[in-house]
N, C-alpha and C positions, 0 to 999 in steps of 0.2 A: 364187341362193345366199344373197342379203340375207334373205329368207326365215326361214335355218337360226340368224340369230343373237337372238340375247336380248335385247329391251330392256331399258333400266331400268326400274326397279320402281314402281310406284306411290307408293310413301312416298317415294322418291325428288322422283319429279313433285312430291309432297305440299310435301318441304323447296324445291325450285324457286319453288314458290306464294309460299313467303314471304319472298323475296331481295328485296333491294331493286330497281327497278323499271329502272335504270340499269346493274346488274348484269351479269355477261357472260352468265348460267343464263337469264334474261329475254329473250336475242336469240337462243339456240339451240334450233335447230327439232329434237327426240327425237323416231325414228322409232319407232314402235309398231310393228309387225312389218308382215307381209306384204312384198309385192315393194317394191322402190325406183325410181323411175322419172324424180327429180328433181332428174341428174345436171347441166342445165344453172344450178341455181339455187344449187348450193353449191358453194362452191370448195374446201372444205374437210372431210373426211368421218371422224370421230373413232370410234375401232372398239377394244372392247377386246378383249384374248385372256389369259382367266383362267389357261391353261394353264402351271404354272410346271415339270414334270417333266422339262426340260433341264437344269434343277440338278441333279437328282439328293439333293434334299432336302426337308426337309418346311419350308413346307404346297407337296402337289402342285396347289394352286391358289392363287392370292391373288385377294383382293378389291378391286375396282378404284372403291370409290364412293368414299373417302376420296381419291383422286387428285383424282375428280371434285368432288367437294363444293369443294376447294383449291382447283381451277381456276374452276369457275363462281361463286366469290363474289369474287371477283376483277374489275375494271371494264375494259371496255375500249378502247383509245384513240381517235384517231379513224378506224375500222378503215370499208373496204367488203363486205370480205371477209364472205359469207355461210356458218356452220359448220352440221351436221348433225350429230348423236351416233347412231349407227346401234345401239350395243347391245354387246354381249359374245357374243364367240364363247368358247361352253362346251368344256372337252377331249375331244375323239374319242375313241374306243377306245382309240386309239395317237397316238403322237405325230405319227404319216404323215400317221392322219386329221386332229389338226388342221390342219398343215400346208398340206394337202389344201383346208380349207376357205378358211385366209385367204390362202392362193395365188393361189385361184379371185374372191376379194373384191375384192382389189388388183389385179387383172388386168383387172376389169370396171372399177373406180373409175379406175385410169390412164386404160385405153383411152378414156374419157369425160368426160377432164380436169379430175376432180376429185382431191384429192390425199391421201392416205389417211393420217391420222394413227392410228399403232397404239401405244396403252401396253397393256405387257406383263409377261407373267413372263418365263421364259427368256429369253435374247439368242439362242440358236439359233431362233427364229421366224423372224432375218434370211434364213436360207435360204427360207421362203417369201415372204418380200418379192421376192427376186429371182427365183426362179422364176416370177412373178408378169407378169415380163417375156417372157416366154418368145416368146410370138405377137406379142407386138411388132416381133420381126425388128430389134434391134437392139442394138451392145452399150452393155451396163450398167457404169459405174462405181460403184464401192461407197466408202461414207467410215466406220468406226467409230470413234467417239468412245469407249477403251478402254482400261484400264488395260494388259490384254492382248491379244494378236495374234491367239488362238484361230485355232491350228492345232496345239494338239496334239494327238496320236497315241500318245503312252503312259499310259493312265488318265486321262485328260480326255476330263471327260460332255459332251453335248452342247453346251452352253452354251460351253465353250472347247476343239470342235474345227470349229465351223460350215463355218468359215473351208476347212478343207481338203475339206469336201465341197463346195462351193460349184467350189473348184480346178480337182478331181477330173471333176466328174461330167457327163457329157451333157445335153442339149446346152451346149457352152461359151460364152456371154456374155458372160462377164466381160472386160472392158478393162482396167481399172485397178482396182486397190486402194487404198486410201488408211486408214492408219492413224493417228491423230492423240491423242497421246497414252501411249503406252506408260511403262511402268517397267521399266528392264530386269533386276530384280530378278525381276521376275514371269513370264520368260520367259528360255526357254535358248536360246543362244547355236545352238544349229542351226536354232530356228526364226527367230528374227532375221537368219540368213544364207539362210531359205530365202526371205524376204519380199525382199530384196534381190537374188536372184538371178533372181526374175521378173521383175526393174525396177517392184514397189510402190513405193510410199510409208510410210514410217515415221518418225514425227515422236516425239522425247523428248517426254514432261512439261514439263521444264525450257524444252525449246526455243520452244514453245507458250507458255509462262508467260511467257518474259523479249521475246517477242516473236508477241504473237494473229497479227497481222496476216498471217502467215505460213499461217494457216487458210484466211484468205480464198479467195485463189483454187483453192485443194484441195476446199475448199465451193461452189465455184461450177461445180466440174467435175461436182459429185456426180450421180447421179438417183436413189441411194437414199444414207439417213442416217443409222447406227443409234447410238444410245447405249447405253452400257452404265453403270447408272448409278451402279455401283461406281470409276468414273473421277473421282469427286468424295471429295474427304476426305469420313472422316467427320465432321470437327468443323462441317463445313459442309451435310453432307449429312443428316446426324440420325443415319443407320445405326450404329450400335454392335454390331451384332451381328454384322454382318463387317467387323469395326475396318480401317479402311484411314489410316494416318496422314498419307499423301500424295497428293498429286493435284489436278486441281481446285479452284478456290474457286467459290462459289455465282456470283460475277459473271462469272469465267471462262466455266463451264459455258454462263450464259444468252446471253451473248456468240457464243459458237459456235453456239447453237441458233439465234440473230438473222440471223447470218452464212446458216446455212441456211436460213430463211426467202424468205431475200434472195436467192438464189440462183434464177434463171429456170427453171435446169435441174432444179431437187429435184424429184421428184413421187410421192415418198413418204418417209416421217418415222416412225421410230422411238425407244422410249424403253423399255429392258428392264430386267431381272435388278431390278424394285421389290420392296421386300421390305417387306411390309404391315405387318409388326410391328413395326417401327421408327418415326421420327417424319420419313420421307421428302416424307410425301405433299406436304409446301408446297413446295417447291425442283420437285418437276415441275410442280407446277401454274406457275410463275413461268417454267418450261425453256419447256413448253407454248407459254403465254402470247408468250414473247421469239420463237419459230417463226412464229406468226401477223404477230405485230407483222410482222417480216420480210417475211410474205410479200405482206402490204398495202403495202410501200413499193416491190417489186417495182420494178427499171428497165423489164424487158420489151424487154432486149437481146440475148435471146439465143432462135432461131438470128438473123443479123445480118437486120434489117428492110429496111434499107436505109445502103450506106454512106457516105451523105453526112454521117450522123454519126459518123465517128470519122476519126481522121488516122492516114494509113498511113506508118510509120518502115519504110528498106529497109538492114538494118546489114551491109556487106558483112564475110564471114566468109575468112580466108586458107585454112581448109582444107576449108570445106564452103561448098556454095552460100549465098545471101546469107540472112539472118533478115528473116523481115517480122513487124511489129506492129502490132498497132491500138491506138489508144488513144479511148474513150469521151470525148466532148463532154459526153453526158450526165449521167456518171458518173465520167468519170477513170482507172475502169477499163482494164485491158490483156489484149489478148490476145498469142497469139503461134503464128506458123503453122506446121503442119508436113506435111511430104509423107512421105506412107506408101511405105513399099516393096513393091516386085512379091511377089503370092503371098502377102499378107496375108488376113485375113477377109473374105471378101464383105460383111459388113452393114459393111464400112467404109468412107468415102468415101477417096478420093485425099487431100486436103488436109483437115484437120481444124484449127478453131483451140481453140487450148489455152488457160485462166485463166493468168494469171500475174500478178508485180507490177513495179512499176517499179525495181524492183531486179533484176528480171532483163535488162531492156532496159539497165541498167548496167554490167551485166555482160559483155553483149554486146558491149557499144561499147570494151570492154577487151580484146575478145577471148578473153572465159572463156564457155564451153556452158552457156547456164542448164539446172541439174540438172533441171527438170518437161521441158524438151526431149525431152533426151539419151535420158529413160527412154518418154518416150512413140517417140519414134524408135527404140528398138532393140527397143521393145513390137513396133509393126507388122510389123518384120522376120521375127519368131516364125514 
């Protein structure tokens, strides 16, 4: 399927020639088409999708060099992590067809542990990220980084109704949702009771802002990570064109992108709804950039290697059996464990451990349910 996508351009290559030698454009290997076969030597696999026709506005494409130009003159740290730019998937027939295409992309790049960074038009691409999973045979937690929930169902284009085909539709994968971010201006009041009533996640703006830290282990649960990049002011973001007064600050944003980076579990990265005609492009190149960073610092604790590093806390519970947690030597990180109930999903195991913070181990020791618990326990019940 690598095949079917578009490299960049020659004048492209041409501006790469002349960056300086240090540069990040100088360490990235641009595939020239044909097949791809040199899945063990990147970790990282950069893929654009021009298609923006989820909007339901014009332009039905955007142009994806100016992200890249932001990003590759940009320096980068002391990174191991080896990138590939693989090229731009151009829009199918139909939206199916692109779909279609970077479904089948991200499905080959997962399966071979490279990790597929896609900037985009539309946010409904996300439903081909996770279809993406499909032959993996296991379930998927989903993280958007979004102003909105996108699950509407009353004239909302694709871009803000992903969410309920994703719900909806065969085969079911889905584990968790995690929304991070929201304004509840921007959403009614039954879709906000409909995300609660599956046992998602949904985090304020506000709650995110007066305290990041709370992303953390919702980011570390993820295996996929979409932004939506209307979730950033626009005084911070450039966009003026769909003025957004709230949301976001630029250090926010890159923050959570780091948070994902860092995360063992992500293993693929989204960055949508860019909108070419505004002065976005440096804020993804910097989103980008904080992603990598991330994922070069990796702890490499997850699934557990071995648990001679972590200490296991056993907090007995008055009205449900006892809470266990681990707590990282490595990292300081916490888990927290949880037993599935009879007649769950097959792709899930008995006990799964859950991200959490040391404020839920707090919590516990008071005898309050830490909320990521509760909701993943009455998840498996389903």
């Amino acid at each position: 399927m690598l095949e079917l996508l578009r490299p960049v351009s020659i004048e492209f290559r041409n501006y790469i020639d002349g960056l300086p030698s240090q540069s990040l454009g100088k360490k990235v290997y641009f595939h020239s088409g044909g097949t791809f076969d040199k899945y063990e030597q990147y970790k990282i696999a950069i893929i654009g999708v021009t298609d923006n026709r989820g909007l339901a506005s014009e332009p039905a494409m955007v142009d994806l060099m100016k992200v890249r130009k932001a990003f590759y003159t940009l320096f980068p740290g002391n990174w191991n992590v080896r990138i590939a730019d693989l090229g731009d998937i151009t829009p199918g027939e139909s939206m199916e067809d692109t779909y279609f295409l970077l479904r089948k992309i991200v499905e080959d790049l997962v399966m071979n542990g490279t990790i597929p960074v896609v900037i985009g038009g539309s946010q409904d691409l996300t439903y081909a990220l996770y279809r993406g999973y499909d032959k993996l045979e296991q379930m998927v937690n989903l993280v958007c980084i979004d102003h909105k929930l996108d699950v509407a169902k009353d004239g909302g284009h694709a871009a803000e109704s992903f969410l309920s085909r994703i719900i909806l539709e065969e085969p079911n994968n889905l584990f968790n949702f995690s929304n991070l971010g929201y304004q509840t201006y921007y959403n009614s009041q039954e879709e906000i009771d409909l995300i609660e009533s599956l046992y998602f996640e949904a985090y304020r703006v506000g709650e995110i802002i007066n305290n990041i830290a709370l992303a953390e282990p919702v980011l570390r649960d993820a295996d996929i990570v979409s932004i939506d990049v209307n979730a950033v002011k626009s005084s911070d973001s450039g966009n003026f064109a769909t003025y957004n007064p709230n949301g976001f600050d630029g250090r926010e944003i890159c923050s959570l992108a780091r948070y994902s980076g860092l995360s063992d579990k992500v293993s693929t990265f989204g960055i949508f709804n860019y909108n070419n005609q505004t002065n976005e492009t440096l804020l993804l190149g910097q989103i980008l950039w904080y992603f990598i960073e991330g994922v070069n610092y990796r702890y490499n604790e997850y699934p557990f290697a071995c648990k001679d590093n972590y200490i296991k806390y056993i907090v007995p519970f008055d009205d449900y059996e006892n809470l266990i947690f681990y707590k990282s030597d490595i990292s300081g990180r916490w888990w927290i464990e949880v037993n599935v109930g009879t007649g769950v999903n097959e792709k899930l195991t008995k006990k799964i451990l859950l991200p959490c913070s040391y404020e839920d181990y707090e919590k516990a020791t008071a005898q309050q349910l830490p909320d990521r618990w509760w909701r993943a326990f009455k998840k498996s019940l389903v």
